[in-house]
FIROTOR-888254 format. One record per residue: residue in one letter; residue number from 1; x, z, y of N, C-alpha, C in turn. Coordinates in Angstrom, 2 decimals, m for minus. Example, Ala and Ser with C-alpha at 12.3 -4.5 7.8 and 13.67 -1.06 7.14 Angstrom:
[r 'A', 1, [13.19, 7.80, m5.69], [12.30, 7.80, m4.50], [13.20, 7.80, m3.30]]
[r 'S', 2, [12.85, 7.08, m2.25], [13.67, 7.14, m1.06], [12.90, 7.87, 0.03]]
//
This chain:
[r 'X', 1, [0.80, 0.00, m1.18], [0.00, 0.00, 0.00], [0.86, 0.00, 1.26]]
[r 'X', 2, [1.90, 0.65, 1.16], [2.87, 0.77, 2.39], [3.61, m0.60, 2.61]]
[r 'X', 3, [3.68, m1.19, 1.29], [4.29, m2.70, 1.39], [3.40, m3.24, 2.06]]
[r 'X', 4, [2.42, m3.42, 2.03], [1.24, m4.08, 2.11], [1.11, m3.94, 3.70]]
[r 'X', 5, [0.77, m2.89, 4.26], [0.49, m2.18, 5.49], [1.71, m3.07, 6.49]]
[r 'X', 6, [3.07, m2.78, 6.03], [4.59, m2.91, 6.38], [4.29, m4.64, 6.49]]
[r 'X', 7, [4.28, m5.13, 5.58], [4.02, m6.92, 5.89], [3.21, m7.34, 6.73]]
[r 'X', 8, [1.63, m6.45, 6.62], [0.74, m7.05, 8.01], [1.25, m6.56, 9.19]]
[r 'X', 9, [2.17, m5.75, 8.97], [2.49, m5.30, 10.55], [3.67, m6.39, 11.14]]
[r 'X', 10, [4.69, m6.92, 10.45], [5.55, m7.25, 10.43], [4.48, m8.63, 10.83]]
[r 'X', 11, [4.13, m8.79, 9.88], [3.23, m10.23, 10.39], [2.96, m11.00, 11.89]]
[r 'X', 12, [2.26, m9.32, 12.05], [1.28, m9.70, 13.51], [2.46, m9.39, 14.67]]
[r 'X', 13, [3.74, m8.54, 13.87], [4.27, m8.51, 15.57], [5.16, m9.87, 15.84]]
[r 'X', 14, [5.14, m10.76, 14.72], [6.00, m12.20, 14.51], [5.07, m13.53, 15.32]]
[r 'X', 15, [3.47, m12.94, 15.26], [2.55, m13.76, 16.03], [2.44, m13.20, 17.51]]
[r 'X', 16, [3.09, m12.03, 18.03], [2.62, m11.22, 19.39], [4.25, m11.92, 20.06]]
[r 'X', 17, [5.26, m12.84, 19.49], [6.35, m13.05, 20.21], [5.87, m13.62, 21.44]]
[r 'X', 18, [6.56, m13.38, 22.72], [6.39, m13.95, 24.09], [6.10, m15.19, 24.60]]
[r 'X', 19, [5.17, m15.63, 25.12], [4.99, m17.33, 25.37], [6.23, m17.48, 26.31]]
[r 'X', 20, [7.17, m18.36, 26.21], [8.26, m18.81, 27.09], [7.27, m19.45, 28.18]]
[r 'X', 21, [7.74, m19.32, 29.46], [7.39, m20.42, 30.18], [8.00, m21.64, 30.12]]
[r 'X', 22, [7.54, m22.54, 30.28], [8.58, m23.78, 30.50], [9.08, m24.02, 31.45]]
[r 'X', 23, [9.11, m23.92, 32.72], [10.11, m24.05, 34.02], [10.99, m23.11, 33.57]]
[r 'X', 24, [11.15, m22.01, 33.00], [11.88, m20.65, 32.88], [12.89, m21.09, 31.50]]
[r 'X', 25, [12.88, m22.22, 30.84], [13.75, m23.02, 29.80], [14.28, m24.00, 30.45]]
[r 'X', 26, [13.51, m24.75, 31.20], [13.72, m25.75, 31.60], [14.77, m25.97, 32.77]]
[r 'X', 27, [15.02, m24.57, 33.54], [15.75, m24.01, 34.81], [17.27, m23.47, 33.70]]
[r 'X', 28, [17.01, m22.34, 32.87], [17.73, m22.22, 32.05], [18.95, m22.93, 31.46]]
[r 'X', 29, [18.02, m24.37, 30.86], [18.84, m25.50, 30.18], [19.46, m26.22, 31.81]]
[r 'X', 30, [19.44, m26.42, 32.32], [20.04, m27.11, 33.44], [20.94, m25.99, 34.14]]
[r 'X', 31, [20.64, m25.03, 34.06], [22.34, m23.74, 34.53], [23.00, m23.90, 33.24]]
[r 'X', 32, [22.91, m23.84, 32.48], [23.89, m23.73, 30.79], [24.81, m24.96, 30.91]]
[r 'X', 33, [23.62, m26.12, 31.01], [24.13, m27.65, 31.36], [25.46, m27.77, 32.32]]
[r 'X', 34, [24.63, m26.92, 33.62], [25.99, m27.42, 34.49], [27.33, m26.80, 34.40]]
[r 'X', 35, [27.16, m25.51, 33.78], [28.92, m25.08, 33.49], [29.59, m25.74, 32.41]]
[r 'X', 36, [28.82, m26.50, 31.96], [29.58, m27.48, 30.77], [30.46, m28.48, 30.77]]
[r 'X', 37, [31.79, m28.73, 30.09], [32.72, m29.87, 30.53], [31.92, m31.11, 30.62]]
[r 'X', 38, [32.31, m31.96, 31.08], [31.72, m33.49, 31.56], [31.37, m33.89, 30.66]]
[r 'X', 39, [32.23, m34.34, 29.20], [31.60, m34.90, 28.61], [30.34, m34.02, 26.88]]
[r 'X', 40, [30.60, m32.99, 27.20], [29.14, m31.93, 27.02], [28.24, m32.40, 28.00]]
[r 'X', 41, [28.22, m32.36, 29.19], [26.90, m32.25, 30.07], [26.46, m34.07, 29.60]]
[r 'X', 42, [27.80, m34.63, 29.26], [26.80, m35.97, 28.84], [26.07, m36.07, 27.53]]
[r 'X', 43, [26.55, m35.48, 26.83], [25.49, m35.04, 25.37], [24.39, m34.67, 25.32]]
[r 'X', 44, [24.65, m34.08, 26.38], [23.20, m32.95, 26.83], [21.87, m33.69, 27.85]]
[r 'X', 45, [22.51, m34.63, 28.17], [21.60, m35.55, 29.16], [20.84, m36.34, 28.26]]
[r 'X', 46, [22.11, m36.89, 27.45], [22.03, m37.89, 26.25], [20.55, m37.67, 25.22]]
[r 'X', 47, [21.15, m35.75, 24.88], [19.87, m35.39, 24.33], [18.73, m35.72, 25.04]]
[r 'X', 48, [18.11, m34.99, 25.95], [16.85, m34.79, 26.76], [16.44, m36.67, 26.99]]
[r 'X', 49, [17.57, m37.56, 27.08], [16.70, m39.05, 27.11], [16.32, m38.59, 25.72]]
[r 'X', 50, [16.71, m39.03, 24.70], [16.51, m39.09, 23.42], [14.96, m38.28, 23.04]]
[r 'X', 51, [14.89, m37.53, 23.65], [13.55, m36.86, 23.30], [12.52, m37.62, 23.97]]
[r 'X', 52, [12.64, m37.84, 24.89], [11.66, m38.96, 25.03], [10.69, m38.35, 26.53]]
[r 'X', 53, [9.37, m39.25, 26.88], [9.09, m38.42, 27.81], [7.57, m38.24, 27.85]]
[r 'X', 54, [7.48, m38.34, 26.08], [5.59, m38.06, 25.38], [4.95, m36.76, 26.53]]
[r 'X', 55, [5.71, m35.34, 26.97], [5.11, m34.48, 27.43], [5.61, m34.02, 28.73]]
[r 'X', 56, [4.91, m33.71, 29.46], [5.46, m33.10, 31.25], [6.60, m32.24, 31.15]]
[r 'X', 57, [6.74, m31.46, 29.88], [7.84, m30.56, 29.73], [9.28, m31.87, 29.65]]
[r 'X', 58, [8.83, m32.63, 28.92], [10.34, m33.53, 28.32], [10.39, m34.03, 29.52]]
[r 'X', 59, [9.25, m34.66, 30.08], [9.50, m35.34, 31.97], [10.03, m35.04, 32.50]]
[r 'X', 60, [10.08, m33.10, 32.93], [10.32, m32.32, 33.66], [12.35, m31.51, 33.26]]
[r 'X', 61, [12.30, m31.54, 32.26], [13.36, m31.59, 31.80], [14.59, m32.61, 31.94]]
[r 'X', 62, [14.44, m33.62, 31.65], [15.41, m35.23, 31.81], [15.63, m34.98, 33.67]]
[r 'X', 63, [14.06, m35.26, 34.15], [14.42, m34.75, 35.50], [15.17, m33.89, 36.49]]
[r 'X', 64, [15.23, m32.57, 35.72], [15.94, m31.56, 36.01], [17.48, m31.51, 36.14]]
[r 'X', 65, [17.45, m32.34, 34.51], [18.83, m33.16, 34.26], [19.88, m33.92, 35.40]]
[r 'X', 66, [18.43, m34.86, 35.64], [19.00, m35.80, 36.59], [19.79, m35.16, 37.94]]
[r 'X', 67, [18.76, m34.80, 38.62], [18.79, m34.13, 39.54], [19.73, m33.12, 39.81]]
[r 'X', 68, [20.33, m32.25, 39.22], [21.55, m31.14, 39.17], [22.84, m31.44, 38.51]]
[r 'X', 69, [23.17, m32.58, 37.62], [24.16, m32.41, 36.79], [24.96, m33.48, 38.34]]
[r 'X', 70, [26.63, m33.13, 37.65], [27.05, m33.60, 39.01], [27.18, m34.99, 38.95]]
[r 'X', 71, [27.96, m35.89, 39.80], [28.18, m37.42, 39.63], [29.00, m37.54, 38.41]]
[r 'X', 72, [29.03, m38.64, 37.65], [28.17, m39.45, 37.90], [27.00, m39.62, 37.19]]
[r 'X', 73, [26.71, m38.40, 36.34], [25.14, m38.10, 35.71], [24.28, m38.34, 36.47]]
[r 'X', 74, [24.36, m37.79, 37.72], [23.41, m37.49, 38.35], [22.62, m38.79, 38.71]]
[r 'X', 75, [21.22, m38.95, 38.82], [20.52, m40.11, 39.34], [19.24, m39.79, 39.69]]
[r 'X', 76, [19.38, m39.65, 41.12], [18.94, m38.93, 41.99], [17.17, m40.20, 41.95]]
[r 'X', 77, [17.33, m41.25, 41.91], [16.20, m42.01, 42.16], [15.65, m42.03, 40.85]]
[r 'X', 78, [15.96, m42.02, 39.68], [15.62, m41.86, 38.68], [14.88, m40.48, 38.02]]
[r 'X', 79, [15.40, m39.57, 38.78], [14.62, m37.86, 38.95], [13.60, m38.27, 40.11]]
[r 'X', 80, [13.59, m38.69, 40.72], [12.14, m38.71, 41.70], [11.21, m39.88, 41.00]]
[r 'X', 81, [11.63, m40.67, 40.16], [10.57, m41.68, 39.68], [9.64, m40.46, 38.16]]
[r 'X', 82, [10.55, m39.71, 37.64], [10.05, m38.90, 36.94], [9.74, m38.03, 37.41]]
[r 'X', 83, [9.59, m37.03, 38.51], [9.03, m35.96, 39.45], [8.13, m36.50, 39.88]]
[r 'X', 84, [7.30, m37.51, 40.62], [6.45, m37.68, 41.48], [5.13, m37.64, 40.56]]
[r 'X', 85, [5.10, m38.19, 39.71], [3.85, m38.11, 38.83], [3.55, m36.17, 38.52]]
[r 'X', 86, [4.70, m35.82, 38.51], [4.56, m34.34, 38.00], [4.19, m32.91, 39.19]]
[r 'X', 87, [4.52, m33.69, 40.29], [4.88, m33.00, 41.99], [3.42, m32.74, 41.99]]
[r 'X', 88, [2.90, m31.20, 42.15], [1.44, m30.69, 42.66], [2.04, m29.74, 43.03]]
[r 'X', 89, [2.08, m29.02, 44.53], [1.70, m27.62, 45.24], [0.51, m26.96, 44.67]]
[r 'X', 90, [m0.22, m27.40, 44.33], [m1.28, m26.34, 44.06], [m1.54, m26.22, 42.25]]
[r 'X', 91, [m0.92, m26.76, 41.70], [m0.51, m26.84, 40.72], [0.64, m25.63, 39.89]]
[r 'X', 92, [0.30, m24.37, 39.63], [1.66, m23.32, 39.12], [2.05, m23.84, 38.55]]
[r 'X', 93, [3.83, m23.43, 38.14], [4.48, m23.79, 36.97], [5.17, m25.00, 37.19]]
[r 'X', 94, [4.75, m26.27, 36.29], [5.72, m27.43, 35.92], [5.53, m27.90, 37.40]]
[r 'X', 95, [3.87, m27.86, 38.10], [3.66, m28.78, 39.25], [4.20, m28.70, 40.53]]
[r 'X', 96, [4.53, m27.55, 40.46], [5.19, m26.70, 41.78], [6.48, m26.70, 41.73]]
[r 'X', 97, [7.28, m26.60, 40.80], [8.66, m26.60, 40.48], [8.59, m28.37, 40.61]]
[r 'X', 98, [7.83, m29.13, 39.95], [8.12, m30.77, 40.28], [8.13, m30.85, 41.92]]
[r 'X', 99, [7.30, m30.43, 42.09], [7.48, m30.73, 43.89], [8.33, m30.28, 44.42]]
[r 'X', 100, [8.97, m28.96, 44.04], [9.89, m28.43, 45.22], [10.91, m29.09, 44.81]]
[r 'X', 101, [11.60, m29.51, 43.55], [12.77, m30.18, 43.24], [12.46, m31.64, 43.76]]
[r 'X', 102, [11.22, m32.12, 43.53], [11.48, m33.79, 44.13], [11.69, m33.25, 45.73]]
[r 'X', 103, [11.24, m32.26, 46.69], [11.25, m32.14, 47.60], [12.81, m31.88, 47.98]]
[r 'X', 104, [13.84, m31.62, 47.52], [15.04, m31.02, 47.02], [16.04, m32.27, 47.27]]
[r 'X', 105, [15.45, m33.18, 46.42], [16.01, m34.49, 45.55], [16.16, m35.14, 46.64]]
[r 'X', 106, [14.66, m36.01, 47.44], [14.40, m36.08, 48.79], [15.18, m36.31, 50.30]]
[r 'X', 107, [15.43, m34.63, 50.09], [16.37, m34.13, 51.35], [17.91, m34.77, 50.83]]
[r 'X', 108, [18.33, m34.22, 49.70], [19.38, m34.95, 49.10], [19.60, m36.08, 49.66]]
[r 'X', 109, [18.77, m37.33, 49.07], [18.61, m38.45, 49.52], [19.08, m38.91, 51.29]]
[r 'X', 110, [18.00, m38.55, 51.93], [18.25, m38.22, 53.35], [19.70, m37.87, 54.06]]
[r 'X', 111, [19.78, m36.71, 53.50], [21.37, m35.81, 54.06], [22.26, m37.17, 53.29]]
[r 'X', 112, [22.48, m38.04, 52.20], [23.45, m39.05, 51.91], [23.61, m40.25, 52.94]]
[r 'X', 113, [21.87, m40.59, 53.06], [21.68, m41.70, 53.74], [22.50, m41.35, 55.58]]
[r 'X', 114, [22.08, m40.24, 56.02], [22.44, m39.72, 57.11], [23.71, m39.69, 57.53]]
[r 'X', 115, [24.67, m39.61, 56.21], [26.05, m39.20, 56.33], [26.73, m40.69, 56.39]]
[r 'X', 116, [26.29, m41.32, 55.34], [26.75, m42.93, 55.07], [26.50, m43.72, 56.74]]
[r 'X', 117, [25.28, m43.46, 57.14], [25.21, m43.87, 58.62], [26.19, m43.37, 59.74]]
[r 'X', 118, [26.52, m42.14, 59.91], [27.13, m41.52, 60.33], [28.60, m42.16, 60.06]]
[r 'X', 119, [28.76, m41.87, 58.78], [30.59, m42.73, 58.57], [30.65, m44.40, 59.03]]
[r 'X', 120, [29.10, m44.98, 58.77], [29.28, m46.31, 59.68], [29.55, m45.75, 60.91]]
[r 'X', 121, [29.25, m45.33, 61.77], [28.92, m45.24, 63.16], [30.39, m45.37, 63.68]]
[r 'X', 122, [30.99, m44.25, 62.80], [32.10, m43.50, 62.93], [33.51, m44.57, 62.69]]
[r 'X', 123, [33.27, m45.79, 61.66], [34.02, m46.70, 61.71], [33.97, m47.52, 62.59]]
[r 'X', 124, [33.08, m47.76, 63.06], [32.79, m48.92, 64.07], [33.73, m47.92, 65.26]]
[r 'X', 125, [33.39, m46.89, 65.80], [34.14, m46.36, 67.20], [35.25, m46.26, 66.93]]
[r 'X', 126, [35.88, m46.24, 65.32], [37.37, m46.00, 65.30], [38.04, m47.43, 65.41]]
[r 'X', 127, [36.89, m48.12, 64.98], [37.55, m49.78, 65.18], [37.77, m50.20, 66.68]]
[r 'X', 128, [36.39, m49.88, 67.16], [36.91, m50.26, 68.97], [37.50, m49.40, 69.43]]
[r 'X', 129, [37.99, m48.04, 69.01], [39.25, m47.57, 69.48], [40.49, m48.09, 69.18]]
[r 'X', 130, [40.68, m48.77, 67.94], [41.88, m48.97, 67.65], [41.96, m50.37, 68.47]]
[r 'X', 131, [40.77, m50.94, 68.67], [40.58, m52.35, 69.61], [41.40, m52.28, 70.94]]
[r 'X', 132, [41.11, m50.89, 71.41], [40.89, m50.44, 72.79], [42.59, m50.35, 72.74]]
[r 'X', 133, [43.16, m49.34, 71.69], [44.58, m49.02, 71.98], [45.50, m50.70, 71.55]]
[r 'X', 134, [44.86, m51.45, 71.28], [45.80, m52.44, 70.84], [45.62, m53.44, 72.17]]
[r 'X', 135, [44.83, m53.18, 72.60], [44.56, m53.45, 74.06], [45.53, m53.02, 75.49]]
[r 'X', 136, [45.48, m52.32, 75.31], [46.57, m51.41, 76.17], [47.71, m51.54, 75.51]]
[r 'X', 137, [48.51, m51.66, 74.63], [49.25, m51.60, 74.13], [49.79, m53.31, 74.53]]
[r 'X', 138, [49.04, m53.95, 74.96], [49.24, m55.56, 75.23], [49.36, m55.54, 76.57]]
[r 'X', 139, [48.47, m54.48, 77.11], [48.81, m54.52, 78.62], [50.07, m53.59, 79.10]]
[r 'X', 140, [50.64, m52.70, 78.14], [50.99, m52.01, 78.81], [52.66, m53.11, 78.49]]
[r 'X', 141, [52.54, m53.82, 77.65], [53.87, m54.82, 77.12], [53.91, m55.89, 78.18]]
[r 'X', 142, [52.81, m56.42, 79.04], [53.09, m57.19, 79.69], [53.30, m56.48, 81.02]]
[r 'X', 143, [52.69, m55.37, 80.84], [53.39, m54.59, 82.80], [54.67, m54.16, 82.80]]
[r 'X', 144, [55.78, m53.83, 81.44], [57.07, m53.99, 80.85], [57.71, m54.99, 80.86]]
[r 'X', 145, [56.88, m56.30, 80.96], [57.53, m57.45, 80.68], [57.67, m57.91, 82.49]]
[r 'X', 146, [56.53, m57.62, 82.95], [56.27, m57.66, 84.41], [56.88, m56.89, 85.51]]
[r 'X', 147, [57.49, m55.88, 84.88], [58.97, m54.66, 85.40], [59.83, m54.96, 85.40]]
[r 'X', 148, [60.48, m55.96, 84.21], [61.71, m56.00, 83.70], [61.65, m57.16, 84.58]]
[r 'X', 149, [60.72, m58.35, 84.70], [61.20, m59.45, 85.89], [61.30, m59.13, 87.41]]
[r 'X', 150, [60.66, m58.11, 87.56], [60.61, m57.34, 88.76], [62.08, m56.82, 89.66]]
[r 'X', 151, [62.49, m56.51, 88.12], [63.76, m55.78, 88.19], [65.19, m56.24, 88.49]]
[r 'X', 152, [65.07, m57.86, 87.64], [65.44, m58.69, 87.36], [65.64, m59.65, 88.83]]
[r 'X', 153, [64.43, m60.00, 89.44], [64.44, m60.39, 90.82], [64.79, m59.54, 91.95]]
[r 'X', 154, [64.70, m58.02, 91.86], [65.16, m57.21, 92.54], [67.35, m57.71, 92.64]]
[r 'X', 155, [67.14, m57.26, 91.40], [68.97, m57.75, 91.08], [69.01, m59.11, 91.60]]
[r 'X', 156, [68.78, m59.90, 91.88], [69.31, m60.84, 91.87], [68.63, m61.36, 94.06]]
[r 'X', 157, [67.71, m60.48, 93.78], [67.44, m60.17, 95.41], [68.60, m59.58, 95.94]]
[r 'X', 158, [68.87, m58.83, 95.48], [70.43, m57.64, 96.48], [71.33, m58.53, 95.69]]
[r 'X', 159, [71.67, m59.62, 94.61], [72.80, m59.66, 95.01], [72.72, m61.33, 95.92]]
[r 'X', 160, [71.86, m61.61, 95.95], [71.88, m62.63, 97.11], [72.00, m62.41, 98.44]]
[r 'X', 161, [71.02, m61.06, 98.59], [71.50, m60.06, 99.94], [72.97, m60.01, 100.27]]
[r 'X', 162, [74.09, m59.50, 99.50], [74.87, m59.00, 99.03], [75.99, m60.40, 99.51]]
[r 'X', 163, [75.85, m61.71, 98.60], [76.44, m63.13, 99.21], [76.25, m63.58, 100.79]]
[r 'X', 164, [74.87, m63.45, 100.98], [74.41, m63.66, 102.57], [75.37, m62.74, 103.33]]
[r 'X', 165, [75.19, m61.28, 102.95], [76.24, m60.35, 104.08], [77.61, m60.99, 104.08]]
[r 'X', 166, [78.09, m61.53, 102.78], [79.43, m61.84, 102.74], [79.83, m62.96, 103.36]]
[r 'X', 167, [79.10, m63.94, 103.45], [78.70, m65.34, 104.32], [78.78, m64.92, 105.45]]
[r 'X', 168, [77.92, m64.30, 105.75], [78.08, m63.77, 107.07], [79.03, m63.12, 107.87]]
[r 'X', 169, [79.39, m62.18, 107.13], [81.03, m61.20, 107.22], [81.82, m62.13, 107.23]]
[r 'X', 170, [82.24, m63.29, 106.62], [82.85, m64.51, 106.68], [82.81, m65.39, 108.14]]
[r 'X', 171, [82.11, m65.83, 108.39], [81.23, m66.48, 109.59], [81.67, m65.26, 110.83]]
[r 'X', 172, [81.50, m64.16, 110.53], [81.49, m63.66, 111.87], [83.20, m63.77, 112.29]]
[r 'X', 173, [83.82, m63.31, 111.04], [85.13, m63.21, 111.23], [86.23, m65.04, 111.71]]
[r 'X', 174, [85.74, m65.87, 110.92], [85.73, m67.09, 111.17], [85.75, m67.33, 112.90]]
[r 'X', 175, [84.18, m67.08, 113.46], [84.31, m67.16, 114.86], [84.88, m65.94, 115.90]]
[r 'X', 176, [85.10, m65.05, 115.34], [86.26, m64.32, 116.30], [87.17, m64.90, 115.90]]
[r 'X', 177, [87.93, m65.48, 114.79], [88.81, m66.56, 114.80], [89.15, m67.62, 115.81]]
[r 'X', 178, [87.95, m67.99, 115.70], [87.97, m69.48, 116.85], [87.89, m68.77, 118.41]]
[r 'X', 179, [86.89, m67.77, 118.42], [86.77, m67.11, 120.09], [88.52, m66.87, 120.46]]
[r 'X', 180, [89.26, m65.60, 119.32], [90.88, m65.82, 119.26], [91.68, m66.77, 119.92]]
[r 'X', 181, [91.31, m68.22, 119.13], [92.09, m69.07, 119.26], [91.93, m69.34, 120.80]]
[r 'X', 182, [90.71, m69.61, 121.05], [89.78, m70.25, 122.04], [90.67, m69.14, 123.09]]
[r 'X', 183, [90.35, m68.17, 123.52], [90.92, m67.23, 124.46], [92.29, m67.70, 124.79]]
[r 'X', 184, [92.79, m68.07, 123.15], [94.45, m68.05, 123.40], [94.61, m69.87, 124.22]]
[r 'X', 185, [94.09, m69.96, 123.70], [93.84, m71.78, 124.24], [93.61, m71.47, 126.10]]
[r 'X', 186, [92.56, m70.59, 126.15], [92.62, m70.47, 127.76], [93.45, m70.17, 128.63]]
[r 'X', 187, [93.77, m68.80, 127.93], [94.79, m68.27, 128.45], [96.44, m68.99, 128.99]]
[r 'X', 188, [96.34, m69.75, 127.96], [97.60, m70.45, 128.02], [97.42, m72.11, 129.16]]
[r 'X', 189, [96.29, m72.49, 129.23], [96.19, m73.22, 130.05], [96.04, m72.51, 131.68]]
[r 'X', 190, [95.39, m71.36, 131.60], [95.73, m70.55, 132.18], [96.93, m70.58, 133.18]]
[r 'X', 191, [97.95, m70.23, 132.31], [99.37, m70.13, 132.45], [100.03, m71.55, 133.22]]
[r 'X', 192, [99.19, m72.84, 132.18], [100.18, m73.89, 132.80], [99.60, m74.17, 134.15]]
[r 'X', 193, [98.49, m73.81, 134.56], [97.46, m73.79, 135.51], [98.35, m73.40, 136.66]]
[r 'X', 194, [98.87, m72.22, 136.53], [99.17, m71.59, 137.74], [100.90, m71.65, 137.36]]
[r 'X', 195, [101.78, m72.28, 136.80], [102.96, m72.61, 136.82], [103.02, m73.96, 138.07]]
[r 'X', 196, [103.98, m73.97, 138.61], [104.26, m74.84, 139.61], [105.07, m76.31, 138.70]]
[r 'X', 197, [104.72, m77.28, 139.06], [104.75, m78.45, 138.64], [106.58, m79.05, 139.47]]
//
């Protein structure tokens, strides 16, 4: 009788085990997933396709997959094509967890698209900066090039200056030469001038 008693008890507390939730496995398997080496987390993806997507749980699962495991598992448009059918707010459980993760997925999306625009933006101003400095860099070679002839005509200004003074210094000395002579030329007629014949 005690056997007896002992088995139905044993029985019924084997039928009283806990209903799992399924978001609460399903959250579970996707933290376990992600501390896993790369090519584990691809087994594990591998699995959840393989099961197929007969029930909202297997939907919701692959999805989950998608959505958290890192690149290049991850396929972010492929988790929102399986979330959106599943996405209800007013819906507890699978429907609410589908929405807040496609809502998740979403922003994801967005914050990539945002950034990719952003790094365009960001190439383009580094291009017309580098436009800008190769620019200047042309001007600043021809106001160098435009110095150095500057410089160049300067030199060759002073030393033409420089010949002219000497021409001149020449020339002046030349005609106190001749004024010299000239004086001495007077002077001496001068002389025969006033000598008696």
């Amino acid at each position: 009788m005690r056997r007896l008693a002992l088995v139905l008890l044993l029985a019924g507390c084997a039928s009283l085990q806990p209903i799992v939730n399924p978001v609460d496995a399903i959250v579970a398997d996707a933290l376990a997933a992600s501390r896993l080496p790369a090519d584990e987390q691809s087994a594990v993806l591998s699995r959840a396709q393989e099961a197929g997507l007969a029930s909202p749980v297997d939907r919701l699962r692959l999805a989950t997959l998608l959505a958290t495991l890192p690149a290049p598992l991850r396929d972010d448009a492929r988790a929102l094509e399986l979330l959106q059918p599943l996405a209800d707010n007013a819906t507890s459980g699978i429907g609410r967890f589908a929405a807040l993760l496609a809502a998740q997925v979403t922003e994801r999306q967005r914050a990539v698209r945002e950034l990719e625009r952003v790094t365009r933006e960001r190439a383009a101003v580094d291009k017309e900066r580098a436009a800008a400095d190769k620019e200047r860099a042309a001007a600043d070679k021809e106001r160098a090039a435009a110095d150095k002839e500057r410089a160049a005509a300067d030199k060759e200004r002073a030393a033409a200056d420089k010949e002219r003074d000497k021409r001149e210094e020449a020339l002046k000395q030349q005609l106190e030469s001749l004024r010299a002579i000239e004086r001495g030329i007077l002077e001496r007629e001068e002389k025969m001038r006033g000598r008696p014949q």
